[in-house]
Phi, psi and omega in degrees: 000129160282147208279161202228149153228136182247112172238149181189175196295153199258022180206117181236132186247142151240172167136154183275117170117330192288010181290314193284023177234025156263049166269327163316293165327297177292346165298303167329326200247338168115024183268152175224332207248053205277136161289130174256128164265122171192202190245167163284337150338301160307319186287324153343284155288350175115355226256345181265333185286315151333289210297310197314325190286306163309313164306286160339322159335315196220017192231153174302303183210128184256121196248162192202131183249100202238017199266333184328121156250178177297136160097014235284132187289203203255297213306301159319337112343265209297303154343281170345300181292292189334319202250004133311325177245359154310299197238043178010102122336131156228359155197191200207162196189109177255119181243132157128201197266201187336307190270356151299345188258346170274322162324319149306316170329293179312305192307300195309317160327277175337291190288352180278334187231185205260330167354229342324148193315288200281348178277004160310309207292140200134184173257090203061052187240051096339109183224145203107209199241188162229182163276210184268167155204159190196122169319203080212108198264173193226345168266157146240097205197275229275338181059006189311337201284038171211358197234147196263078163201155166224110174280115201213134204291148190250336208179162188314301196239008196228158191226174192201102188274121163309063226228121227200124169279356185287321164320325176294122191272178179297299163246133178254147177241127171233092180266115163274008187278338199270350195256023194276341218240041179262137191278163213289317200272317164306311174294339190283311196249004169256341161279002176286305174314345195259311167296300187306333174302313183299333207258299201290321195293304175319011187202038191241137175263331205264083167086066235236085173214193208257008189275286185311326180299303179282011188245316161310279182331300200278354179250334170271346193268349168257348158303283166325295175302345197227348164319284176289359162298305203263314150323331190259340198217066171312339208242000170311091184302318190246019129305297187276001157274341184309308191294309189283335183278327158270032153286310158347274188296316171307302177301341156303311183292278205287346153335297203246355182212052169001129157300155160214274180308292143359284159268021176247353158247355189257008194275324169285315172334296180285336170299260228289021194199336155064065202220141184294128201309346189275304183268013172274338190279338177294313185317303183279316168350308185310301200263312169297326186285284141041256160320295189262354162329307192287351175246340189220042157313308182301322184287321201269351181258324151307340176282304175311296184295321173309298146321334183263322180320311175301329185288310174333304180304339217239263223310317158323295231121005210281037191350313177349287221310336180266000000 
């Protein structure tokens, strides 16, 4: 076996109910003054006002950024930042789905340092430290609350990522309670998103090891099984915690055992079509698998099993799997 290094967030809540208990959280870590990052949409529906009301409980002052959009461009950074450093911020808390939560990344970085937004972008060019920050996603897709990138739009068709273990929050919150009120098309394509991590890291040659491999299996055997579950039954809670925790465990296997074809074609797909990242990554899935068949069968047949094994199962009845 050849040496390896596996990193991910050194603290993960799981649990129903557990979003409304960060203002504890924010204590834990010494934050009194938290930026809340999310989108207008959560706020819409109601889904921010909880969280922001826990946090006030225990914090001097909770300041709130509700501007994130899909995809979010630097300007939406920087916004961010501005009213981060407005009401001096002393740690960040990102709720929703991907791109609210790499904008918190980015700003807790930003603000911590000396930076600018582009002398980041890159692979480990971060320098220094961040603020406290602490996850909590509302999709089961995107795994961002575990994975040290942050992605962020650059230009009409073109992104830039920031990928950084200083990225890594302090804590991930996994409330399956925030993914109930999710529309059909959404859950659809952010768990396609959520398998292509899981598919890719596990059929990945590039820092490829037995940590990330068994966090890949266990995210398609809970995926796989709970997909058509949670479409057919939107409101099974434990159908939709199954799903965010292997969204999880996926975004933990590829942190360290990287995507590769499979989202380096669906990443242009989505710029130039502004098309949700689950299906440009199903749109290439097909053709890339394919492609890498004739080299990386035993990996692409294991992958394979883990998923069929789970469908199988759920189709018994097997709760276990959930």
């Amino acid at each position: 076996m050849t040496g390896y290094r596996f990193n991910t967030a050194p603290e993960l809540r799981v649990g129903l109910g557990t979003a409304l208990e960060v203002g504890a959280y924010c204590a834990q870590l010494g934050i009194k003054r938290p930026l809340l990052v999310t989108d207008p949409g959560l706020l819409a529906v109601g889904l921010v006002t909880p969280v922001q009301e826990a946090m006030a409980a225990t914090c001097e002052h909770v300041a709130l950024f509700s501007e994130v959009t899909a995809d979010p461009a630097e300007s939406v950074v920087l916004d961010a930042l501005a009213v981060l450093q407005a009401g001096e911020a002393d740690g960040v808390v990102g709720l929703g789905g991907g791109s609210s939560m790499d904008v918190a990344k980015a700003i807790a970085v930003l603000a911590a340092g000396s930076q600018t937004l582009a002398e980041a972008y890159g692979v480990d060019k971060v320098v220094g430290g961040r603020l406290p920050l602490i996850l909590i996603p509302t999709t089961a897709g995107t795994g961002s609350e575990v994975t040290p990138v942050a992605v962020i739009t650059t230009g009409e068709t073109t992104k830039a990522g920031i990928s950084s273990p200083v990225l890594l929050p302090d804590i991930a919150v996994l409330d399956a309670e925030l993914t109930l009120g999710l529309p059909a098309h959404v859950t659809a394509m952010t768990g396609i998103d959520a398998m292509v991590h899981a598919i890719e890291a596990y059929t990945s040659k590039i820092k490829k090891n037995p940590v990330s491999d068994m966090l890949a299996r266990q995210a398609l055997t809970l995926l796989s099984a709970n997909q058509r579950r949670v479409l057919s039954h939107p409101d099974d809670v434990a159908a939709r915690e199954a799903m965010l925790l292997g969204a999880t465990l996926a975004g933990q296997a590829f942190a360290n055992a990287p995507v590769a074809a499979v989202h380096a074609l669906a990443y242009p797909l989505g710029g130039h079509y502004h098309m949700p990242h689950g299906l440009s990554n199903a749109l290439m899935l097909p053709a890339v698998l394919r492609f890498n068949a004739p080299c990386r069968r035993g990996a692409l047949s294991g992958a394979g099993e883990a998923a069929t094994r789970a469908s199988c199962a759920r189709r018994r009845g097997f709760r276990e799997l959930v």
